[in-house]
VOGU-3710 file (C-alpha; in Angstrom, 3 decimals, decimal comma):
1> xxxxxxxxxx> -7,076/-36,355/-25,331  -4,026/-34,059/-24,979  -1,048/-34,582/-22,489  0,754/-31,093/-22,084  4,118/-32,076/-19,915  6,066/-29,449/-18,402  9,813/-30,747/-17,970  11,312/-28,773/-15,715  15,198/-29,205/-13,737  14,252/-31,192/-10,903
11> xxxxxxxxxx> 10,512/-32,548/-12,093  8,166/-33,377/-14,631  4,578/-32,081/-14,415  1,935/-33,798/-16,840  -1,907/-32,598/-17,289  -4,352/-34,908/-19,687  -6,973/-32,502/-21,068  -10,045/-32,924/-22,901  -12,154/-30,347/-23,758  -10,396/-27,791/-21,845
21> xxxxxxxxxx> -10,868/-30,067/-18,716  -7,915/-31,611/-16,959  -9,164/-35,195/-16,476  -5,724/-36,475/-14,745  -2,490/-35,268/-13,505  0,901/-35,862/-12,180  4,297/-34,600/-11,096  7,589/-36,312/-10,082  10,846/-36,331/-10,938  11,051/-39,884/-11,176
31> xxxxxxxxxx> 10,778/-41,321/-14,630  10,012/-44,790/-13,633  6,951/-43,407/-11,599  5,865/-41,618/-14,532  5,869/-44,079/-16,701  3,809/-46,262/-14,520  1,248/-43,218/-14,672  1,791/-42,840/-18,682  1,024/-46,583/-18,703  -2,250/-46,322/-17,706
41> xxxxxxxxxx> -3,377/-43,422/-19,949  -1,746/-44,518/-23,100  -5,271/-45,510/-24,440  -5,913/-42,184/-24,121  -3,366/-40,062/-25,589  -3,747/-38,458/-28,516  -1,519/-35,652/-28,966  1,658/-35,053/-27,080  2,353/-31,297/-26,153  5,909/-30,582/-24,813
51> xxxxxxxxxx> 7,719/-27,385/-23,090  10,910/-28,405/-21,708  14,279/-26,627/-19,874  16,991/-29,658/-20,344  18,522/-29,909/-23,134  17,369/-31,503/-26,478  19,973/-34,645/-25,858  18,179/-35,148/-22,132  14,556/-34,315/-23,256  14,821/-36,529/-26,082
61> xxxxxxxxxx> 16,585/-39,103/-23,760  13,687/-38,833/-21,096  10,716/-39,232/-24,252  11,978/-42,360/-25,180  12,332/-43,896/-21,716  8,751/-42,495/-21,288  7,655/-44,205/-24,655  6,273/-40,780/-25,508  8,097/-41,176/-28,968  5,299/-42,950/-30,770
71> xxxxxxxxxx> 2,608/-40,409/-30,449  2,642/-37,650/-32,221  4,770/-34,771/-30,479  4,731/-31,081/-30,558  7,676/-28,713/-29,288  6,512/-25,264/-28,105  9,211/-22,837/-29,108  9,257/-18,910/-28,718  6,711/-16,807/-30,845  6,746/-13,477/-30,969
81> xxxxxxxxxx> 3,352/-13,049/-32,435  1,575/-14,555/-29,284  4,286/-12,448/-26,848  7,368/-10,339/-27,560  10,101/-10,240/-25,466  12,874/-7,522/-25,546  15,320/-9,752/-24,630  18,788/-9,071/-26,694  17,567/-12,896/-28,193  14,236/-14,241/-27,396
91> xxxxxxxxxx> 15,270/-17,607/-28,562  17,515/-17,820/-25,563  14,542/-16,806/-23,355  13,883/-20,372/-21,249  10,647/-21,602/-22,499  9,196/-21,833/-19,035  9,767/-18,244/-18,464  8,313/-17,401/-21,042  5,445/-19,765/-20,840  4,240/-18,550/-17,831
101> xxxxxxxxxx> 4,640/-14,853/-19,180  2,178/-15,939/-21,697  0,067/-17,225/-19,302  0,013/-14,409/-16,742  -0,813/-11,930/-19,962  -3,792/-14,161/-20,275  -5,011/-13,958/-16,662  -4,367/-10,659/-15,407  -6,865/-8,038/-15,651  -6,267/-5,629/-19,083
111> xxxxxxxxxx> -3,831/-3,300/-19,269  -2,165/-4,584/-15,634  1,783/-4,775/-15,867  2,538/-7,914/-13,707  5,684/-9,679/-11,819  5,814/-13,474/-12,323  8,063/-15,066/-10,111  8,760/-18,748/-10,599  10,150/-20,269/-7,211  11,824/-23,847/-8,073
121> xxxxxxxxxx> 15,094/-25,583/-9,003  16,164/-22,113/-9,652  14,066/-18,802/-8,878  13,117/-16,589/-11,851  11,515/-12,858/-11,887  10,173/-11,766/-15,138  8,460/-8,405/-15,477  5,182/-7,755/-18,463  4,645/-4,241/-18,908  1,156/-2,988/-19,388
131> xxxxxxxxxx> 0,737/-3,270/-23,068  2,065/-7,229/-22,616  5,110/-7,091/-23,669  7,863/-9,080/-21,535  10,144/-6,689/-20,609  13,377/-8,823/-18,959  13,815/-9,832/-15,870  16,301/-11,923/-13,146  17,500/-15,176/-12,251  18,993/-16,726/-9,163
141> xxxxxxxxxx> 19,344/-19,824/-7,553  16,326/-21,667/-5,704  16,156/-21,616/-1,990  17,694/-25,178/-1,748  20,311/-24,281/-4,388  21,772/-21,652/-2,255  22,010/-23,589/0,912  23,511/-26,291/-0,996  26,075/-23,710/-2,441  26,939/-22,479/1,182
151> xxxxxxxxxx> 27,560/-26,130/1,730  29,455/-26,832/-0,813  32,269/-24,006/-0,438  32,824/-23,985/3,391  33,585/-26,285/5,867  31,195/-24,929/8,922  28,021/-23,187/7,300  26,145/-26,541/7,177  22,782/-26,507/7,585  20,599/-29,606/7,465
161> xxxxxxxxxx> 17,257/-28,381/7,393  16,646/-25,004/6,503  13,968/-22,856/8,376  11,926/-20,895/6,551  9,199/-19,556/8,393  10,979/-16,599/9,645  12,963/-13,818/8,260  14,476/-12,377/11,273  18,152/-11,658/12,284  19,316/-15,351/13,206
171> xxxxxxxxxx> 21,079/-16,463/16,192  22,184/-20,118/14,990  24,149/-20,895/11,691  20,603/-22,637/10,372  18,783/-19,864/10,835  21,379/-17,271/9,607  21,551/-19,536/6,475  17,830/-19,457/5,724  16,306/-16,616/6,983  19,295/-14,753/4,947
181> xxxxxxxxxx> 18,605/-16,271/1,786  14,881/-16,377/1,924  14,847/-12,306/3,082  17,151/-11,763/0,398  14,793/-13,252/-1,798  11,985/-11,209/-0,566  13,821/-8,319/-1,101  14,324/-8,383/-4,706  10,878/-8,924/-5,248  9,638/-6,119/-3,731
191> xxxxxxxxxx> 12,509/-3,836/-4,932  11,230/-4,932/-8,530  7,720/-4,344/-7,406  7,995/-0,841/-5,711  9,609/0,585/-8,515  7,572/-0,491/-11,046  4,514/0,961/-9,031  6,030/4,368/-9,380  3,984/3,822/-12,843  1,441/2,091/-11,739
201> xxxxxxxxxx> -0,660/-0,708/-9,520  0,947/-4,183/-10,441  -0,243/-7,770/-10,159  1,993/-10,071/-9,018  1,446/-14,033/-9,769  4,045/-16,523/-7,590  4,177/-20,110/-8,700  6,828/-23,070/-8,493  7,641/-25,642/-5,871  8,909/-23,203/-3,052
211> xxxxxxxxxx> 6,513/-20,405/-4,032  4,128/-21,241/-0,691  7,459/-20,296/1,161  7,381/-17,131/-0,006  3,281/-16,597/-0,075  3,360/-15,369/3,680  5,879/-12,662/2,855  3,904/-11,433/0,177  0,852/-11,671/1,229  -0,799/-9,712/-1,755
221> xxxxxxxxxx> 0,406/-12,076/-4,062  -1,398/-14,755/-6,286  -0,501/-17,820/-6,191  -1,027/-20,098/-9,712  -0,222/-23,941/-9,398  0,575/-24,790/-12,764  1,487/-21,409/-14,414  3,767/-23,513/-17,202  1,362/-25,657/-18,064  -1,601/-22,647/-18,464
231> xxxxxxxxxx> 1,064/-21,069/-20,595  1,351/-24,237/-22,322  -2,262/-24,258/-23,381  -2,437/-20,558/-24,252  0,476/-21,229/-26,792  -1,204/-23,951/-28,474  -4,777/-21,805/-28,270  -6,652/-24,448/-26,146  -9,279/-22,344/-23,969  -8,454/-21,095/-20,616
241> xxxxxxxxx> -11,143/-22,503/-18,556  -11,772/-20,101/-15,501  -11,641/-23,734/-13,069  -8,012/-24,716/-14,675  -6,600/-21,038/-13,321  -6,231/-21,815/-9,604  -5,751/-18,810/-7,994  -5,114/-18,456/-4,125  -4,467/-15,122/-2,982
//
C-alpha cells in the first residue's frame, strides 16, 4: 500500500491507497494523533509519498517524530514535463499550488481554462489556461489569518467569532470584520473569473478547509475535498479513479 501525505501550514492530510482505492484516511494537525493513526497501518505501508509546504528542517523534523523515516520516502518536486508554469521560477511555485493545478488539468473537461482556489491557512488563486499551462496567480491570507491580523494591530477591532454567512454592509465590529474580509474575498475571485471569460467559459474548482465558506457565494463552483492529494497521485501516475474525485457542485 501507498500513504500519499499532504503537509500543509496548519494540518496534515494522509490517504492509504491500494489499487487506486483509498482504503483509510486522516487529517489533523496534531502529530501525536497521527501517529497513533500511522501506528496502526504501519503493517501496511509500503511506499511513502510526500508533498509538503514547511520547510525541509520542519518536514524532516515532523517524519521522524512520525517514524515515517524507515520506509522508503519519495519527495514530489516541480516538473515541467507533467505541467509548466510561467512563473519567473517554477521551483519557487509552492508544491501544493501546483499540485492541485495538476490535478484540476486532470479533471476538468478538455480544453477548459480553470480557477483553482485553495481556501486554508492562507488562500491561494491559481489560473490554467486552456492548453494547461499554469499561468500565475494570487495569494492572500486565509479568512482566520486576516481577523487575527486585525487583532493583532489594533486595540478595538476584536472579534471573537467571526460570522460568515453573510456578506452584507455590517452594523457591529464582528460583522464589519467578517463580512469585509470574506466579500473581499469573493470579489477577487470573480474579478479573476469575469475577465478570463471575456475568452471563454471557465471551470472553477474550490477546495481547502474554509472553501465551504465560500461555496454559497459561488454557487457555480466545484468543490474537490482533497485536491492536493489527487494532484499528488497524478504526479506519481497512479490512476485517477472517477470515486476518489469528489465533486460537489
Amino acid at each position: 500500500m501507498t500513504l500519499f501525505i499532504d503537509i500543509g501550514n496548519s494540518r496534515s492530510k494522509f490517504w492509504l491507497v491500494v489499487a487506486g482505492k483509498i482504503v483509510d484516511s486522516f487529517s489533523d494537525s496534531n502529530a501525536q494523533a497521527a501517529l497513533m493513526w500511522l501506528q496502526q497501518q504501519e503493517a501496511n505501508i509500503k511506499r511513502v509519498i510526500i508533498a509538503s509546504v514547511r520547510t525541509k528542517e520542519a518536514t524532516e523534523q515532523l517524519l521522524q517524530s512520525l517514524l515515517l523515516m524507515r520506509h522508503e520516502v519519495v519527495f514530489v518536486s516541480y516538473n515541467e514535463a507533467l505541467l509548466c508554469s510561467e512563473y519567473e521560477n517554477p521551483c519557487q511555485l509552492g508544491i501544493d499550488r501546483w499540485l492541485a493545478a495538476l490535478a484540476a488539468k486532470n479533471i476538468r473537461q478538455a480544453a477548459q481554462p480553470v480557477i483553482i482556489v485553495d481556501a486554508g491557512t492562507a488562500i491561494t488563486l491559481d489560473v490554467l489556461s486552456a492548453d494547461g499551462n499554469h499561468l500565475g496567480g494570487y495569494i492572500l491570507p486565509g479568512l482566520s489569518m486576516q481577523v487575527a491580523a486585525l487583532g493583532q494591530h489594533t486595540d478595538k477591532v476584536q472579534v471573537g467569532k467571526p460570522e460568515w454567512s453573510d456578506v452584507r454592509i455590517g452594523q457591529n465590529t464582528q460583522d464589519c470584520v467578517s463580512h469585509g474580509i470574506l466579500a473581499t474575498v469573493i470579489s477577487l475571485i470573480r474579478h479573476v473569473k469575469s475577465d478570463m471569460e471575456q475568452e471563454a467559459p471557465v471551470t472553477l474548482y474550490l477546495t481547502g478547509g474554509d472553501a465551504k465558506v465560500l461555496m454559497p457565494f459561488i454557487p457555480e463552483a466545484i468543490y474537490v475535498q482533497e485536491l492536493v492529494l489527487l494532484g499528488l497521485m497524478s504526479a506519481t501516475k497512479f490512476p485517477l479513479i472517477q470515486r476518489l474525485v469528489q465533486c460537489e457542485v
